[in-house]
MIFI-856745 format. One line per 2 residues: number of its first residue (from 1); their letters; for each residue x, y, z of C-alpha. Coordinates in steps of 0.25 Angstrom, whole numbers. Example, Ala and Ser with C-alpha at 12.3 -4.5 7.8 and 13.67 -1.06 7.14 Angstrom:
% residues 2
1	as	49/-18/31 | 55/-4/29 .
% end
This chain:
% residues 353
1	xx	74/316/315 | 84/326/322 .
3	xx	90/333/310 | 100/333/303 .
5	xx	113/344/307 | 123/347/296 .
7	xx	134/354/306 | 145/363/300 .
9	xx	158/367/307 | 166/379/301 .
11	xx	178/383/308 | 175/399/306 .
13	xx	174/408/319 | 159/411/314 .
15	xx	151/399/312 | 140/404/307 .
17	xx	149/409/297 | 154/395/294 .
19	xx	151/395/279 | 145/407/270 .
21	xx	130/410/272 | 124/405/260 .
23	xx	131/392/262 | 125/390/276 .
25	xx	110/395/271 | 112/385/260 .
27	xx	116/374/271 | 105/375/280 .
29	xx	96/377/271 | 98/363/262 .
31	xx	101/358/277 | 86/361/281 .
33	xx	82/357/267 | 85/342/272 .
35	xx	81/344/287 | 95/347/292 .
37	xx	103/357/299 | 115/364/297 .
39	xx	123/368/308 | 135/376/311 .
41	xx	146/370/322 | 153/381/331 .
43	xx	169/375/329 | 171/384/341 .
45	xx	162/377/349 | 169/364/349 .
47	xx	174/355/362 | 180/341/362 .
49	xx	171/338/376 | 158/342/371 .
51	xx	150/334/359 | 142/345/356 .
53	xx	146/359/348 | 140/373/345 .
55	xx	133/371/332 | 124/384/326 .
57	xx	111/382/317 | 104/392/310 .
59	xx	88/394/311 | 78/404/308 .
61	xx	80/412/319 | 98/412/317 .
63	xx	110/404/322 | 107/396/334 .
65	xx	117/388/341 | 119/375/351 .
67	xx	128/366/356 | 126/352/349 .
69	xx	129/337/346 | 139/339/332 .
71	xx	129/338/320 | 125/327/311 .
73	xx	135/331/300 | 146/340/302 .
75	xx	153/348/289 | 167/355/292 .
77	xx	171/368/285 | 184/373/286 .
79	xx	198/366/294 | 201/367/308 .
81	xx	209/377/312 | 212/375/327 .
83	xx	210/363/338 | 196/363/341 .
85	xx	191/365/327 | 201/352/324 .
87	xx	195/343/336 | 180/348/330 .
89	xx	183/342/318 | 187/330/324 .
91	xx	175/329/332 | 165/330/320 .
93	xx	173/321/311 | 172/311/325 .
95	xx	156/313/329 | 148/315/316 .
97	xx	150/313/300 | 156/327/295 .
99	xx	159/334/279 | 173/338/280 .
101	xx	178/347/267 | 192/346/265 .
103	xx	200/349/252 | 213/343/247 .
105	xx	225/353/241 | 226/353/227 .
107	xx	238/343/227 | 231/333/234 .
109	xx	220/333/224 | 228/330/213 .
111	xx	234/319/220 | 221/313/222 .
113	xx	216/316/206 | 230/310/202 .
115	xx	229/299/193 | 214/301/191 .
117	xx	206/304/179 | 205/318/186 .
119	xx	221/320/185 | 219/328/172 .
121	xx	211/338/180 | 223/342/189 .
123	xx	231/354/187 | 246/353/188 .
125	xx	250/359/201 | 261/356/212 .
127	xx	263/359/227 | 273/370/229 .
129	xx	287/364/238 | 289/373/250 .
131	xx	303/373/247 | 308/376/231 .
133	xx	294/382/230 | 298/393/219 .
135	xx	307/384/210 | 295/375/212 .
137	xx	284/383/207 | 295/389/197 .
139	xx	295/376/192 | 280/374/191 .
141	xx	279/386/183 | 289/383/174 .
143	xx	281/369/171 | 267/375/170 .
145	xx	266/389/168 | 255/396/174 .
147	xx	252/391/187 | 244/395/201 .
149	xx	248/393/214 | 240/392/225 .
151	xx	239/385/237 | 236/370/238 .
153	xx	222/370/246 | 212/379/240 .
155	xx	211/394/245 | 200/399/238 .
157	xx	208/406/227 | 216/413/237 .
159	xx	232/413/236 | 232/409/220 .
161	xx	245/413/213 | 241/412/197 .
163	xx	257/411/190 | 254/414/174 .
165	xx	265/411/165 | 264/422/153 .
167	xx	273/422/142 | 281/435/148 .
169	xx	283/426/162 | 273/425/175 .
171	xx	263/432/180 | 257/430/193 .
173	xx	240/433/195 | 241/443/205 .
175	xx	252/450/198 | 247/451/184 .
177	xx	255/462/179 | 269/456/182 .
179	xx	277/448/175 | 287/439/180 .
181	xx	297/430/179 | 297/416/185 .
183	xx	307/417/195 | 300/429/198 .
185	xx	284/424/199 | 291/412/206 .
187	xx	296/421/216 | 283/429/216 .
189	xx	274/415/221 | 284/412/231 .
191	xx	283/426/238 | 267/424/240 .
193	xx	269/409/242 | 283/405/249 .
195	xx	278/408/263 | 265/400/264 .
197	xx	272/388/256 | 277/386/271 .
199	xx	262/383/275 | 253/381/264 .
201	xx	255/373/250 | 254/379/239 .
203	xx	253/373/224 | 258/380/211 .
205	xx	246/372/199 | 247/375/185 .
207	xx	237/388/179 | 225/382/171 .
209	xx	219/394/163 | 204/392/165 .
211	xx	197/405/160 | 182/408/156 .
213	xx	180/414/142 | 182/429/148 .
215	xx	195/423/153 | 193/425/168 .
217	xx	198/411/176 | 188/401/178 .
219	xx	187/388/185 | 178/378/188 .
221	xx	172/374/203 | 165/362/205 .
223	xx	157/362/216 | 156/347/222 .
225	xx	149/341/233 | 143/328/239 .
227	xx	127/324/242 | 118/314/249 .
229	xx	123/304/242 | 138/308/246 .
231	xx	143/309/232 | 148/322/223 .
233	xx	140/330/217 | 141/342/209 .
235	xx	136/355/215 | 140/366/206 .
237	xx	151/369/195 | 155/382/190 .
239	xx	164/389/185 | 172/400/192 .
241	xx	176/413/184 | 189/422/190 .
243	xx	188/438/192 | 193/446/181 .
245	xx	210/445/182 | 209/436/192 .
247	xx	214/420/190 | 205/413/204 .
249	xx	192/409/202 | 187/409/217 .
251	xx	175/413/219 | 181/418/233 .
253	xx	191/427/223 | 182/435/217 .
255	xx	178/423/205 | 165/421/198 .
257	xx	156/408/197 | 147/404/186 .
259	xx	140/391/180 | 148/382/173 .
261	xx	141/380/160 | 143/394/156 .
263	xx	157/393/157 | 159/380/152 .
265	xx	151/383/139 | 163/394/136 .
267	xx	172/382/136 | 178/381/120 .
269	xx	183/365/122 | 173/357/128 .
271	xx	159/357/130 | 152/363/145 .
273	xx	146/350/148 | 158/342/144 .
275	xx	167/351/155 | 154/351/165 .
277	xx	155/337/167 | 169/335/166 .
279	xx	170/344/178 | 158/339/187 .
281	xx	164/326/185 | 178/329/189 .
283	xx	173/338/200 | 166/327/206 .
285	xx	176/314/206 | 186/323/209 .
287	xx	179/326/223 | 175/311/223 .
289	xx	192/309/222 | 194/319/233 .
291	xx	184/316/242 | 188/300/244 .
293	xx	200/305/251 | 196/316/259 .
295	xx	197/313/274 | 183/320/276 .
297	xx	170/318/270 | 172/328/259 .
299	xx	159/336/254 | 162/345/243 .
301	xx	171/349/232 | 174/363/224 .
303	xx	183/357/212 | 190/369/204 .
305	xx	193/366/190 | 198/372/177 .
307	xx	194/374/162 | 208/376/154 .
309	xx	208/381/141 | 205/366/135 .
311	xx	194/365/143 | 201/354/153 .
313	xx	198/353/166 | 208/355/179 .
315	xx	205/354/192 | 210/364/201 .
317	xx	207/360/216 | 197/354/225 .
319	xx	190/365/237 | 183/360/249 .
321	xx	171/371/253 | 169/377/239 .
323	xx	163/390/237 | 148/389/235 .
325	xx	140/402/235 | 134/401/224 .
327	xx	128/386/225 | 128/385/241 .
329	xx	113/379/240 | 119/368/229 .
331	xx	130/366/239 | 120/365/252 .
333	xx	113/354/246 | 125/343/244 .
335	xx	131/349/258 | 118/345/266 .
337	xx	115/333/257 | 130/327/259 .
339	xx	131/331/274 | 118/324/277 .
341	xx	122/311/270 | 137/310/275 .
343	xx	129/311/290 | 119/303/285 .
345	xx	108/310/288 | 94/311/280 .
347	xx	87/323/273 | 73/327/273 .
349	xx	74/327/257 | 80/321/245 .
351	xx	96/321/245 | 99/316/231 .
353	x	110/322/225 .
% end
């Protein structure tokens, strides 16, 4: 039986640099594991008259590359970002089954949890006007307080404005040590966001305080993903802990992780296992929810949450590709396992979930 390829297009110049190195050992090592083989496609390699495409694979002796028939199953990291890439997307989505991660903003994702039982998770947040922006988000403030703007597909933590209301006026979380007014912090956000409102949305969303015992920010990421058996799973949830001062949790930001029972048995207002499950549960109907109206067959999930003082649970977003260096053996196994079953291939061993 000829076997099974697991090709992966990545839109980088380098594509042997297409995803971090402990990832791709992890991959091809489960990928052997079950008597495939993972290979790398060469975006750049692309032509409309030809049916086959430069795809690199790794053995013993390094990389080795060949011109080839599109593999088995194909997963897509990254968007295009010029015309051939484009027309290469169109002709894996038109030759052979293909994974194709693509996130929602954070506005959409309310919309879809709307009159849902998981409407009590969302946050109160709002999409900023491109026109009356500052009496907008004056307005917001006014309603809600403390509030963080950022903008509304995830960034990795980058660009987050924290706007805290103290009882002298606001303060901004790059500017600790002034205070000021609110016309004046009003004034403040438009002069860093004003000229990418023209391209980029942004949304303005209430401040949940969500602090660890030591009173650094903490959230909670819930790592998703399907299997063999094409359904969610859980692959690992833990708890993220802010650098000292800082208000962003992103690993990416200088962040801490750690194992979530630890964290969760600190909690004064209800029990660790009580939150643990609440959690796993939401995490995973949640991606159910989302992934029944994604266009492409959607694989994984990193769901951000919040613990506030009460111990009640917020979601924050939804990420496509969540950071994983630390479980990216746990995260190989569903990769391989789902990519095989969406093409409907067979392992050489035992794919229960």
């Amino acid at each position: 039986m000829p076997t099974p390829r697991i090709g992966y297009v990545s839109f980088r110049t380098d594509i042997q640099k297409a995803m971090p190195p402990m990832r791709l050992r992890a991959l091809h090592a489960e990928a052997i594991l079950h008597g495939a083989r993972i290979e790398l496609l060469d975006w750049s390699d692309f032509r409309e008259d030809s049916d086959k495409i430069l795809v690199w694979t790794w053995s013993p002796s390094g990389w080795q590359s060949e011109r080839k028939y599109l593999s088995d199953i194909t997963v897509i990291v990254g968007s295009p970002v010029n015309e051939q890439q484009r027309r290469l997307i169109e002709w894996i989505k038109a030759t052979r089954p293909y994974i194709y991660d693509i996130g929602i903003n954070k506005l959409k994702l309310a919309a879809l949890l709307h009159s849902t039982q998981y409407e009590r998770y969302l946050i109160p947040d709002a999409q900023i006007p491109k026109e009356e922006s500052g009496e907008f988000i004056a307005n917001f403030l006014t309603k809600y307080g403390s509030s963080v703007i950022k903008r509304s597909n995830a960034n990795k933590g980058v660009g987050l404005l924290f706007v805290l209301k103290e009882q002298s006026g606001w303060r901004i979380s790059d500017k600790k040590n002034i205070i000021f007014t609110l016309t004046e912090i009003v004034n403040e956000i438009m002069s860093r966001i004003k000229g990418r409102l023209a391209y980029r949305d942004f949304v303005i969303q209430k401040y949940i305080k969500s602090t660890a015992t030591d009173g650094r920010a903490a959230d909670i990421r819930a790592h998703v993903q399907r299997g063999y058996d094409q359904t969610w799973g859980i692959t690992r949830v833990y708890v993220r802990l802010a650098e000292v001062g800082s208000l962003a949790t992103n690993i990416s930001l200088g962040g801490y992780q750690g194992p979530l029972m630890k964290y969760l048995e600190l909690r004064k207002n209800r029990s660790a296992s009580e939150i643990e499950a609440e959690i796993q549960q939401a995490a995973l109907e949640i991606a159910e929810i989302q992934s029944a109206t994604s266009p492409h067959p959607l694989s994984e999930l990193g769901l951000d949450f919040l613990l506030d003082d009460e111990d009640k649970i917020w979601l924050v977003e939804t990420n496509t590709h969540p950071q994983s260096s630390l479980h990216e053996h746990e995260r190989a196994i569903d990769t391989v396992n789902y990519a095989l079953a969406l093409a409907g291939l067979k392992s050489n061993i035992s794919v229960e979930k």
